[in-house]
C-alpha positions as CSV (number, residue, x, y, z in Angstrom):
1,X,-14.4,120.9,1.3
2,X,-10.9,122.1,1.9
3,X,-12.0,125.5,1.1
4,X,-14.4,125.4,3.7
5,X,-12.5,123.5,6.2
6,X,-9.6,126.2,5.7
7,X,-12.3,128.8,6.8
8,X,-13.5,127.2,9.6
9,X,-9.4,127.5,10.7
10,X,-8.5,130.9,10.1
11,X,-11.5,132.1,12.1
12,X,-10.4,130.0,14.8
13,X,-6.8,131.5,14.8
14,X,-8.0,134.9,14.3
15,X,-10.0,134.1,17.5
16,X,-6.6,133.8,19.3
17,X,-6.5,134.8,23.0
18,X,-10.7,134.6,23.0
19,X,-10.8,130.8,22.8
20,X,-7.9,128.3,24.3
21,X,-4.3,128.2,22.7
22,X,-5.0,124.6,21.7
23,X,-8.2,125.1,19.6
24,X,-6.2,128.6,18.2
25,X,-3.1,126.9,17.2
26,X,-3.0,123.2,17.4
27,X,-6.8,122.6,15.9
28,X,-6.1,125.7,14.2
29,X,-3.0,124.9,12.0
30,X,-3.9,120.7,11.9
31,X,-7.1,121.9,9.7
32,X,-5.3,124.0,7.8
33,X,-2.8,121.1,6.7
34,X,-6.1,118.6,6.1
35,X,-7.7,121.9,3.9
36,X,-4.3,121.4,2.0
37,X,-4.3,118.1,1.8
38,X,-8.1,117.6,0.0
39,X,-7.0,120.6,-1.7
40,X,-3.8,118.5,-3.6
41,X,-6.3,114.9,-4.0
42,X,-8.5,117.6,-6.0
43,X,-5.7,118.6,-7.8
44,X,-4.8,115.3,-8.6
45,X,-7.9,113.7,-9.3
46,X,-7.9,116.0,-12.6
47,X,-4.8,114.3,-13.9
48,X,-4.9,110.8,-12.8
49,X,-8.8,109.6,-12.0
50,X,-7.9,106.6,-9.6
51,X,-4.7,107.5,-8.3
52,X,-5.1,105.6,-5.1
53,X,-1.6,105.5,-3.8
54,X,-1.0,108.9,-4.9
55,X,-3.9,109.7,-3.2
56,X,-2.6,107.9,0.2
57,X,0.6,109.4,0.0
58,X,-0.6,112.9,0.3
59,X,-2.9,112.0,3.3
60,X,0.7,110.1,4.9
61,X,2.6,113.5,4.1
62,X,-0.7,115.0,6.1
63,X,-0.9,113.1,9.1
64,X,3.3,113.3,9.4
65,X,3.2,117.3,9.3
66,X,0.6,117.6,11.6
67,X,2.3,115.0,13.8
68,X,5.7,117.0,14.0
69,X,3.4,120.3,14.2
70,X,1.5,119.7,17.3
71,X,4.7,117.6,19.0
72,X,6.2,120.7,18.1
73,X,4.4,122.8,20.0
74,X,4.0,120.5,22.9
75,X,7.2,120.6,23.3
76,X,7.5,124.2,24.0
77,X,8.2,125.6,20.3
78,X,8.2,129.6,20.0
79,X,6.4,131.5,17.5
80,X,8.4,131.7,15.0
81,X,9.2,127.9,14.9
82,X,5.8,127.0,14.3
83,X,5.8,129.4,11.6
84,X,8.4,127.5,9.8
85,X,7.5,124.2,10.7
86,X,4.1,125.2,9.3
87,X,5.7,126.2,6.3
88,X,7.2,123.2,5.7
89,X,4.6,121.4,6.0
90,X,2.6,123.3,3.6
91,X,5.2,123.2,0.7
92,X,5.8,119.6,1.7
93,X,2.0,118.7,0.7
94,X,1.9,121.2,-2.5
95,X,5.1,119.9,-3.7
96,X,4.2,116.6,-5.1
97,X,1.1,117.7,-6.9
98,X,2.7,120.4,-8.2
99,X,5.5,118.3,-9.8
100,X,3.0,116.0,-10.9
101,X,1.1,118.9,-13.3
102,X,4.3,120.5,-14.0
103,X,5.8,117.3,-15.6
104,X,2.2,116.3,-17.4
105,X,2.5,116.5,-21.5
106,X,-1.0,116.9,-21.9
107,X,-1.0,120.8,-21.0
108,X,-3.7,122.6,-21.9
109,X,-3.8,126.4,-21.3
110,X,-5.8,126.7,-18.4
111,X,-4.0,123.4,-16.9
112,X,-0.6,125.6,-17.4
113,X,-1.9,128.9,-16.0
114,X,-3.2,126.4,-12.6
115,X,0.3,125.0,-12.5
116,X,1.8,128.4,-12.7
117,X,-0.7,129.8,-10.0
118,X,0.6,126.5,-7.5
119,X,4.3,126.8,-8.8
120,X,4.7,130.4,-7.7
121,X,2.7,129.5,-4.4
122,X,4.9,127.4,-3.2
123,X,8.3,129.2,-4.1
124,X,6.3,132.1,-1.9
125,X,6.1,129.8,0.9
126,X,9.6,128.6,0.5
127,X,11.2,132.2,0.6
128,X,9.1,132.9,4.1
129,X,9.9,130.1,5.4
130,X,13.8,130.9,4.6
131,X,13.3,134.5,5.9
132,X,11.5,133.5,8.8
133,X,14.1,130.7,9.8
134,X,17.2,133.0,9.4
135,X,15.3,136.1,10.7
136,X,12.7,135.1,13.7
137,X,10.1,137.3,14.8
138,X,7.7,136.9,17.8
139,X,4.5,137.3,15.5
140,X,2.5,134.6,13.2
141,X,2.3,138.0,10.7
142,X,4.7,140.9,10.9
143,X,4.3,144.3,9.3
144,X,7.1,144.2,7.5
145,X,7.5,144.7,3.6
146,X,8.3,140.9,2.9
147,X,5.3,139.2,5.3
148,X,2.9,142.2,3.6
149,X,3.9,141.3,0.4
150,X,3.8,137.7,1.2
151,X,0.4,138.1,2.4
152,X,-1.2,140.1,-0.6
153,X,0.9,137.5,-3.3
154,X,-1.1,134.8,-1.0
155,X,-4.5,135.9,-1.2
156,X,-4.1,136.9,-5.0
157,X,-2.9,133.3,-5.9
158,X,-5.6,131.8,-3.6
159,X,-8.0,133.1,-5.3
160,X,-6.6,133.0,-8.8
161,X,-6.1,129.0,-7.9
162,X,-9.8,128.9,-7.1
163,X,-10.3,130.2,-10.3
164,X,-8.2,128.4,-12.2
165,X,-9.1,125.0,-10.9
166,X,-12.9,126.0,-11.6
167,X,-11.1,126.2,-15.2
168,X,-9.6,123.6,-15.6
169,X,-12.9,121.3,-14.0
170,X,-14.9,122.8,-17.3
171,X,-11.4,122.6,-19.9
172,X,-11.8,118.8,-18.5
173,X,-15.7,118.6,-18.6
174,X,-15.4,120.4,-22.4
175,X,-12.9,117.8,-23.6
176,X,-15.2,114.6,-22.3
177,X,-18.0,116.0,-24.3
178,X,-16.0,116.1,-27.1
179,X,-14.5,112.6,-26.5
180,X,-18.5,111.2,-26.2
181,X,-19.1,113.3,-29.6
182,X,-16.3,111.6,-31.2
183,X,-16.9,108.2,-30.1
184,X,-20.9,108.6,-31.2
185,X,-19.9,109.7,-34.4
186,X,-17.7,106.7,-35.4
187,X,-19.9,104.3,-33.4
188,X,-22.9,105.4,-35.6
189,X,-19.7,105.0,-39.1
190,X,-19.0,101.6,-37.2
191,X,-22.7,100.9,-37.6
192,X,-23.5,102.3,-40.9
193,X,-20.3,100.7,-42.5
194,X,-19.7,97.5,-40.9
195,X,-23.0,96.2,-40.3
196,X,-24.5,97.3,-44.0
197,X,-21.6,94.9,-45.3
198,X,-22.6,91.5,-43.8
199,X,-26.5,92.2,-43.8
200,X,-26.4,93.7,-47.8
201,X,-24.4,89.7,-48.1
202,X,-27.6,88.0,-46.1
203,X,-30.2,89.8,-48.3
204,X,-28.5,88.9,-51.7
205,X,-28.2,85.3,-50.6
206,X,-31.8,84.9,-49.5
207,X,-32.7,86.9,-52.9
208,X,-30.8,83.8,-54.9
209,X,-33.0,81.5,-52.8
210,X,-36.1,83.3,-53.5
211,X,-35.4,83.4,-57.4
212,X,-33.7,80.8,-58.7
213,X,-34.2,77.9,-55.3
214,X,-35.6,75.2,-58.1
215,X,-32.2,75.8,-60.6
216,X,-29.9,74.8,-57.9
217,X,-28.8,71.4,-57.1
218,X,-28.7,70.4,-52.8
219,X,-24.8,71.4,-52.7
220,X,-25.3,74.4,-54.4
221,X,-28.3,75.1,-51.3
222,X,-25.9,73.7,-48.7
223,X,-23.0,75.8,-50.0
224,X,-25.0,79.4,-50.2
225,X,-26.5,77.8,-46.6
226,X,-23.5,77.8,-45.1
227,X,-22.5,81.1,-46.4
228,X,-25.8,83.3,-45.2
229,X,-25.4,81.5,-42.2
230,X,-21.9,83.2,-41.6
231,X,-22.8,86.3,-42.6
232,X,-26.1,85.9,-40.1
233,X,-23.3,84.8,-37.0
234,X,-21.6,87.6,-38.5
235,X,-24.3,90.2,-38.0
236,X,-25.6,88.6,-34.6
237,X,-21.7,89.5,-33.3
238,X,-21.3,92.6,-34.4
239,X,-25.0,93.7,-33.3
240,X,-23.9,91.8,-29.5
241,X,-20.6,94.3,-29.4
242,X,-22.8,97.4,-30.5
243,X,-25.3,96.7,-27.7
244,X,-22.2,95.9,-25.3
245,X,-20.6,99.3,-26.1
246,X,-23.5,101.2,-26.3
247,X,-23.8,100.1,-22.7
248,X,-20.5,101.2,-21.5
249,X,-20.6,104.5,-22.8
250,X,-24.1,105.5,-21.6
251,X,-23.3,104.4,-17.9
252,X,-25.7,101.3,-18.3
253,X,-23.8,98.4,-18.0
254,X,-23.5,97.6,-14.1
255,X,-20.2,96.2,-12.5
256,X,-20.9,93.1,-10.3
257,X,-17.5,91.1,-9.5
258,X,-18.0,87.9,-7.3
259,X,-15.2,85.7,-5.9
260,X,-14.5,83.4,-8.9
261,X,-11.7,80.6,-10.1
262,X,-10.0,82.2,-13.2
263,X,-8.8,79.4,-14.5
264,X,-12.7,77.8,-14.5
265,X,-13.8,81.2,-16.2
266,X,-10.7,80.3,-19.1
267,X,-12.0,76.8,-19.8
268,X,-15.5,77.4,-20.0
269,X,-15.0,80.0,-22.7
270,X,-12.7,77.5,-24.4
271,X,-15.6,75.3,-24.4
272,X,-17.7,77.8,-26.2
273,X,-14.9,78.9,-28.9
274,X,-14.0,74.6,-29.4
275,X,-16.6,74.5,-32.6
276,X,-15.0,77.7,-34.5
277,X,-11.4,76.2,-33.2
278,X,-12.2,72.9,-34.7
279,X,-13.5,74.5,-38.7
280,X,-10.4,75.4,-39.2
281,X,-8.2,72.6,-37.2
282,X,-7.0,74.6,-34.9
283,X,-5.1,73.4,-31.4
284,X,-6.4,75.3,-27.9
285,X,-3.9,75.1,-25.1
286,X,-4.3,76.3,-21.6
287,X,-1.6,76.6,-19.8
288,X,-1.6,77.8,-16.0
289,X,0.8,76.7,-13.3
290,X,-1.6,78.1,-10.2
291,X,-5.1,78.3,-9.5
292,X,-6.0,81.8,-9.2
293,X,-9.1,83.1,-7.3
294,X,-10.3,87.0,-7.8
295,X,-13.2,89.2,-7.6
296,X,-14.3,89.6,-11.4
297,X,-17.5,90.1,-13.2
298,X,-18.1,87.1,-15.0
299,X,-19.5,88.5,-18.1
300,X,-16.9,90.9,-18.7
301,X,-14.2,89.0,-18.5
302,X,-16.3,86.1,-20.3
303,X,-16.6,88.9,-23.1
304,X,-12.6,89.9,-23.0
305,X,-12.0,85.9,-23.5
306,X,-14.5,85.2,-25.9
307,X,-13.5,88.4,-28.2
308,X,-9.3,87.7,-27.8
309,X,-10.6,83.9,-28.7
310,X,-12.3,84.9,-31.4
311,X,-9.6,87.0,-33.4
312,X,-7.0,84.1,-32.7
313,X,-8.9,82.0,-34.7
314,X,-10.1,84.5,-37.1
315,X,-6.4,85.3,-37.9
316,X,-4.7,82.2,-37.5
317,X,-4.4,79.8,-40.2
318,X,-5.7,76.0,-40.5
319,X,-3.6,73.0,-38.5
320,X,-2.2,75.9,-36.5
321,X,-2.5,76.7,-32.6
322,X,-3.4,79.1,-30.1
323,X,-1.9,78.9,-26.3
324,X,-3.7,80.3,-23.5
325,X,-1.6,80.7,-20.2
326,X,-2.8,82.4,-16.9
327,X,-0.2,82.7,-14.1
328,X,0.2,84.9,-11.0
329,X,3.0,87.6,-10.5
330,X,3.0,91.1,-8.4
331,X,-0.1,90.7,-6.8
332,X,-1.5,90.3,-10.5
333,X,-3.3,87.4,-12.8
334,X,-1.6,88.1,-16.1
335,X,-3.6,86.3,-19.1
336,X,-2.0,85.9,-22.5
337,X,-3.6,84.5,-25.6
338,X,-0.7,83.4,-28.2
339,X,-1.8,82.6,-32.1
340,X,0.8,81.5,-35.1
341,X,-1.3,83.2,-37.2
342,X,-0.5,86.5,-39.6
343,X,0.2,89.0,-37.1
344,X,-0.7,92.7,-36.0
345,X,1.0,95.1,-39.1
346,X,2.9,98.0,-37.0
347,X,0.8,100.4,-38.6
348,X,-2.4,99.3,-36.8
349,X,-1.0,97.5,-34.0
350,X,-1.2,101.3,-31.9
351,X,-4.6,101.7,-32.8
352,X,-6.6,98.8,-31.5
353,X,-7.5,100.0,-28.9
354,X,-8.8,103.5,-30.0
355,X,-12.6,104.0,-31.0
356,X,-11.5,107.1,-33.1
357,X,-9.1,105.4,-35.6
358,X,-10.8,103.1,-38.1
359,X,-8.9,99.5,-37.8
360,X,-9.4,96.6,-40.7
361,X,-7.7,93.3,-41.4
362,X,-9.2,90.5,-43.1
363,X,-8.9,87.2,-41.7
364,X,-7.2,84.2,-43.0
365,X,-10.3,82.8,-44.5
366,X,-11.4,86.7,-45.4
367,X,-13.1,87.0,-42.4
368,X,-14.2,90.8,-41.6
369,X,-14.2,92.5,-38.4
370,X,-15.4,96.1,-36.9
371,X,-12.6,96.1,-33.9
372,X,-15.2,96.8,-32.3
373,X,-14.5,94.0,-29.7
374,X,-11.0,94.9,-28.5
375,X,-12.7,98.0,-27.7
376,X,-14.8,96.7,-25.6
377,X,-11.9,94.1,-24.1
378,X,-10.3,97.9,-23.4
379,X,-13.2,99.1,-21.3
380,X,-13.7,96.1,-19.4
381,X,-10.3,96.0,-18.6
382,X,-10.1,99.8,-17.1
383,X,-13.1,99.2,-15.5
384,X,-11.3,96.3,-13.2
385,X,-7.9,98.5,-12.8
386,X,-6.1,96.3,-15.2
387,X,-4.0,97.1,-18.8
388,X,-4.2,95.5,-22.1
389,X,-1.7,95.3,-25.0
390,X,-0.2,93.5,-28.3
391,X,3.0,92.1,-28.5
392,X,3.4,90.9,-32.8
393,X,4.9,90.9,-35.8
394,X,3.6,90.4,-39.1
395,X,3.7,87.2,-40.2
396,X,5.2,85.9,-37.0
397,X,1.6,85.6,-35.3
398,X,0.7,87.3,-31.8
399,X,0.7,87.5,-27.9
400,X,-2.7,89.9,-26.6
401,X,-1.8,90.3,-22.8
402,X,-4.1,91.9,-20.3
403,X,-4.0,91.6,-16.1
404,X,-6.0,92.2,-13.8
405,X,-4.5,93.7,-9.9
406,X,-5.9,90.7,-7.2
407,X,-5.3,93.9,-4.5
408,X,-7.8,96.1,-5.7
409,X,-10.3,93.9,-7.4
């Protein structure tokens, strides 16, 4: 689009003296600075996906430069000072976006090569803008050997840009495959691991039923029971989370947040966590000091509760307790779920929330877990614009925090 735009605005200033100064200059140069302008929210939108206030700041810098462009030459500016104003305005839009790739760690090499096409662009607009300020001419373009060179340079790194952002769209494209491939391939590990664990346990159970039923007294029945129905809860969890995250990742699972009371969405998942709470005697506190209203999806953020629930009981001991608090700060609910349990070892605690490293800690009463579930409390928490971390030590139990933004939900 600003390709195309920035077309549509050369021809009309090469159309200069045919058609009226105010379509040749003011129209002219104003859709050159908007062709800028989408041009920098493409840049940006390959580093930083939903960078909405980036993304208004660059339309602001916009509408400012064409504002003191076209009050500029209201006002009677010559020739050459709408060149430089012009130029200003150009470098002023680059230079942010620029900055912005220059100081990104994640460089690839056609991400560098796009920076350095944008980073000599605007020191070529900078030195013009110089020369033209300190030496005016009556001309948008003179024949001189710095404007000629300045012009050739221009077109070259135009076109090189082009190039290079077509580039870096596959480099980006390339790495997402790769990212699905990885994430399919430990899903399916997840699946094949995990899953064969508490099933292999249901089947030997049921086989000890099966063969030796009449040999056991009615404790011994209730006790192996009780166990096969564990590993069955087991089995039905981790299946719910595969199907959940299968979901997310093929595009299936559809986003549908309605006006709700957060603090109603926290005690009815309470409610539904109470009977694994009460096996082990353990305390559930909610603590909240407003009632906070925001446009979630119920189910996901039923999910997030249910699965940061579920691991504070899993991990915490018997007789112990687990606080829930909501409260509102910056324009944001913040959640936390504290546990006195056994705590996040620093050697895992980074990796909870990654698919591709293999997390596993045994619960206090050996319960066994895929991670799978703070996986999908990671996805349903970048889907609503919010963040999620761990604050623990071992032993000392542990604080899993995630908000959510009120302005852009």
């Amino acid at each position: 689009m600003g390709k195309l735009i920035l077309t549509v605005a050369w021809i009309f200033a090469l159309l200069r003296n045919i058609i009226s100064d105010f379509t040749s200059i003011n129209i002219a140069n104003s859709m050159i600075l908007v062709a800028c302008c989408l041009e920098t929210i493409a840049m940006l939108a390959l580093i930083k996906t939903k960078a909405k206030r980036q993304f208004n700041l660059q339309i602001a810098i916009t509408i400012i430069t064409i504002l003191a462009f076209n009050i500029g030459t209201f006002l009677g500016a010559d020739m050459n000072s709408r060149v430089v104003i012009a130029g200003i305005a150009v470098f002023a839009i680059y230079l942010i976006p620029t900055i912005l790739y220059l100081t990104e760690k994640d460089k690839g090499f056609f991400k560098t090569f796009y920076v350095l096409c944008y980073g000599g662009f605007e020191v070529l607009i900078l030195i013009r803008t110089i020369y033209r300020y300190l030496y005016p001419e009556d001309k948008v373009i003179s024949y001189g050997t710095l404007d000629s060179l300045y012009s050739i340079c221009l077109f070259l790194l135009s076109l090189i840009g082009i190039v290079g952002f077509l580039l870096l769209v596959k480099e980006k494209q390339d790495q997402k495959i790769q990212k699905l491939l990885d994430d399919k391939n430990q899903f399916f590990s997840i699946i094949s691991h995990d899953l064969r664990g508490p099933l292999g346990s249901s089947v030997s159970l049921s086989e000890l039923f099966l063969e030796n039923i009449e040999d056991y007294s009615r404790e011994e029945i209730r006790e192996i029971s009780e166990m096969q129905h564990e590993s069955n809860k087991n089995i039905y969890k981790l299946l719910e989370n595969l199907l959940e995250w299968s979901r997310v990742q093929t595009g299936m699972i559809t986003f549908s947040p309605k006006r709700l009371t957060l603090n109603t969405l926290i005690k009815e998942n309470l409610e539904l966590s109470k009977n694994a709470a009460l096996n082990k005697n353990i305390k559930l506190i909610f603590e909240s000091t407003d009632q906070i209203d925001a446009e979630v999806d119920k189910n996901m953020i039923g999910t997030i509760l249910r699965n940061l629930l579920s691991n504070a009981i899993k991990f915490t001991e018997k007789n112990g307790e687990i606080k829930i608090k909501l409260l509102k700060a910056n324009q944001q609910a913040k959640f936390s779920i504290t546990d006195n349990g056994i705590g996040v070892p620093d050697s895992i605690k980074e990796n909870l929330f990654r698919i591709n490293e293999k997390v596993t800690q045994k619960g206090t009463e050996n319960e066994t877990g895929s991670g799978l579930g703070l996986l999908l409390c990671s996805e349903f928490i970048k889907i609503h614009n919010g963040k999620i971390w761990v604050e623990s030590e071992a032993g000392e139990g542990s604080t899993f925090k995630f908000t959510l933004p009120l302005e852009n939900i």
